[in-house]
Structures are given as C-alpha cells and as structure tokens.
N, C-alpha and C positions, 0 to 999 in steps of 0.2 A: 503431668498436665501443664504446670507453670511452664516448663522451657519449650511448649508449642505457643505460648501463650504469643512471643516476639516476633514469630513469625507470621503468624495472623494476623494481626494488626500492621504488618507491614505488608502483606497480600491487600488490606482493606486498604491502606493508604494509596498504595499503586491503583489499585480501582477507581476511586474518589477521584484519585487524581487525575488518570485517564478521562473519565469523564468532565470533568469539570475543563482542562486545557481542550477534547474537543468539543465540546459548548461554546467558550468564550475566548481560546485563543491561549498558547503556551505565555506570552506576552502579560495578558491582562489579568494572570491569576496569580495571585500570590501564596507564600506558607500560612499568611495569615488566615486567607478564607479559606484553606486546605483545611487549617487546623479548626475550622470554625463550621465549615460544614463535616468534617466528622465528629465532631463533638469532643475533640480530644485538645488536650492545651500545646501550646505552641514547642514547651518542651520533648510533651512527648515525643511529638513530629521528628524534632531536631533528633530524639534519641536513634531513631531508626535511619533518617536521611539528613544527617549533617546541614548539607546545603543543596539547594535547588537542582543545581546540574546531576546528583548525583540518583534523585527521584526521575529526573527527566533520563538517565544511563539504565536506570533497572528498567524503563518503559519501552524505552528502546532494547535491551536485551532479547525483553520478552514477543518482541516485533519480530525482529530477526531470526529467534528462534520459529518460530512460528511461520514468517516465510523462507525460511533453507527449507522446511521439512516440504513448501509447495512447490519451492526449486529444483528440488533431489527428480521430482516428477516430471522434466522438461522432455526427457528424451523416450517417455513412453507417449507422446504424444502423434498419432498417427495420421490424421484427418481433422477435419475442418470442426467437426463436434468436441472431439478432445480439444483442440486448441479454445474453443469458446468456453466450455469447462475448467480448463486450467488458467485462461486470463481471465474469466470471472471470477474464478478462487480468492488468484493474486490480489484480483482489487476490491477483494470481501476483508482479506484480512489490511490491504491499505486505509480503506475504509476506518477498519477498527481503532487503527490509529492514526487517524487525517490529521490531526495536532500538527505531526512533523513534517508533514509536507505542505500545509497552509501558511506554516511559521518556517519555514529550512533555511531558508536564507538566515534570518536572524538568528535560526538556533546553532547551526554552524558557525556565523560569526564569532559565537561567546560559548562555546565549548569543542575545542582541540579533539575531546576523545569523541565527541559525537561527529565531528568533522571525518578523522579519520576514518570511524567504524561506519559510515554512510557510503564512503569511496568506495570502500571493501564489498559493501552490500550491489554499489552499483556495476562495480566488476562479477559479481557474485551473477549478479539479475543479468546482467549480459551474454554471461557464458551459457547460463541455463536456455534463452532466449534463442542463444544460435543453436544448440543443441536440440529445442525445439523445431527448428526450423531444418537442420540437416535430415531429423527423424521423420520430418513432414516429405520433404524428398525424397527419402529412403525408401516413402511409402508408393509415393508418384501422386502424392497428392499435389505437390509444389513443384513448377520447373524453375527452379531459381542459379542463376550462374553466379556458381563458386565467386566470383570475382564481387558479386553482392551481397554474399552472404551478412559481413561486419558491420556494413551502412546500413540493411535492413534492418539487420541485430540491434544495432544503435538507435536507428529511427521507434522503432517498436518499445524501447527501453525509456525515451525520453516522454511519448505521451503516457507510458504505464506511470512517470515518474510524476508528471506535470499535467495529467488528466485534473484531479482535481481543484489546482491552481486555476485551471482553467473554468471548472465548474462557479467557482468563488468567486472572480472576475465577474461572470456576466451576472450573478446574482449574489451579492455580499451578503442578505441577510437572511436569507432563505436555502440555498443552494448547499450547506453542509449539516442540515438538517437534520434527523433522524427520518421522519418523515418522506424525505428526497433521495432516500439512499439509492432502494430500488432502479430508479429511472437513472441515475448519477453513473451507477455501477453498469447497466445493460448499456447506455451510452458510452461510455468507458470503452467498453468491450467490444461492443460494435465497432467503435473509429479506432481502433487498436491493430482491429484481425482485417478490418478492410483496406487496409495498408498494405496486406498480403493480397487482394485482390488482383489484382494484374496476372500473379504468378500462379494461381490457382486451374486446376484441372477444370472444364465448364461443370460439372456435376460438383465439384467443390464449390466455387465460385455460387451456383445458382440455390446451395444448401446455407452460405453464409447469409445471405439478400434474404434467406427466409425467418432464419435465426436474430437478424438485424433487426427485421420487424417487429420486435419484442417488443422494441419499445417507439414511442411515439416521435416519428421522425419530425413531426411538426414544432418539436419544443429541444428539436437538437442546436 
C-alpha cells in the first residue's frame, strides 16, 4: 500500500494544481499556495515536482493525452452533426485546461519543452482537422476545392486554438468562469464550424443555423 501512497499524492497535486492555475492564472500561482492549499509542506511538493515547469509538463501530458484520443476520431466525421460533436468535444477537454491557453504565450516563453510539445500538438490538431474535412467531403456534405483544403484547415485550427483568448479579452473577469463554460464552449463551436458555412450542402448549412441557436447569439 505504501509504494501507491507517491502516486496519489502526486495525481492530488496535478488536480490542485489544474484547478487552482485555471482559476487565477498559471502566472499568479505559486508552489507556495499549491503547497498551502493542499495541506502538504512545501517539501513534500518539491519531492514529487522538483520545479514548477515540470508540474505545468505532467498537466500538459495529461492534456495531450486526452486530446489525441479526440483527434484519432477526425476522420469518422461525416456530416454537419458529427463535426458539432467532435468540436464541441475538443473544446470540452480545452476547456479543462484553459490555463495554457489564457497564459501560452508566457508559458512558451519559459519552457522549451512545453514550446516544442505545443508545435507538435498544433501539427497534430491540423492534420486531424483536414482529415475531418476530407471525410466531410467524402460524404458530400462539403464541396471544398482541394486547393483550400490547408487554409481552411489552418483557419479552423487557429480559432479552436485562440477561441478562448478571445473569450478573456472581452470579459477578463468573468469570461473563464466555471459558470460560463456552457455558453463559452457552444460559442466556440458555433464560430468554429460556421467558417465551413460557405462550403456546405443547403441541408447541411441550414442543420448548422439550427445547432448554432443553442446558444444565445445576442451575447456572442
């Protein structure tokens, strides 16, 4: 039972800590109030995570892990419903850990490995993205020319990336809320897939406008 004991406590510390970086920001929290809101001394902390970037590497592992497994599923995506279900997914588990993308800029600055492993992710989220979008064709839900395929790919990739950068912006104090997630996320999703608007079949197109409605266009 004692050699489960190190690993639990360092699943508890990665939780604490998720939570607490997105509440207040990867910036403004420190080991100290890690160590202060789990009740544990500052040592212990350090026993399981040396140093800061290496708690902020297991957070992000566990991110990553968790969207490949939504990525692997881009290319069974055949119609306008699946694609609102799988970019809703994406930005459910985004969502989960908004830290790194409210903070990315900074946190990129001052760790190399999270720099790299983020590249890797966006290449990752691209490919699956076109592969979405081929399968969407394949289906006739999309008439998209091959020749646009990469721009869209990329266009679709950047608000998945900077949706809610943009959320944060127009409302700093409220806007990454738990509370706000809901509306955050169906907004998300909504100006995401209606980027594909143009290219859609009219029974697609006129399925999206209804799915869109979800959420309250008045406070988009």
């Amino acid at each position: 039972m004692t050699k489960k004991a190190p690993r639990r406590t360092a699943e508890r510390i990665q939780e604490v800590t998720l939570d607490l970086f997105n509440r207040f920001g990867e910036p403004n929290v420190s080991t100290t109030l890690i160590s202060a809101e789990l009740g544990i001394s500052p040592g212990n902390l350090y026993y399981h995570y040396p140093a800061k970037d290496e708690l902020i590497n297991a957070l992000y592992a566990r991110y990553e892990k968790s969207l490949t497994e939504i990525l692997m599923a881009s290319d069974d995506v055949r119609n306008v419903e699946d694609a609102w279900f799988f970019m809703h997914t994406l930005f459910e588990r985004i969502w989960q850990h908004r830290f790194l993308y409210r903070d990315l800029s900074d946190l990129l600055s001052k760790n190399r490995k999270l720099e790299t492993q983020f590249q890797l992710m966006l290449r990752q989220k691209t490919r699956a993205i076109r592969a979405m979008l081929d399968a969407m064709g394949r289906a006739g839900s999309l008439r998209l020319d091959a020749r646009e395929l990469d721009t869209t790919a990329n266009c679709l990739v950047v608000v998945l990336t900077y949706w809610l950068n943009f959320e944060y912006v127009r409302n700093p104090r409220h806007a990454l809320e738990p509370e706000n997630a809901n509306q955050a996320l169906l907004r998300g999703a909504a100006h995401t897939l209606n980027l594909l608007a143009p290219y859609m079949e009219l029974e697609q197109r006129t399925h999206l406008l209804k799915l869109s409605g979800a959420y309250d266009s008045g406070h988009a």
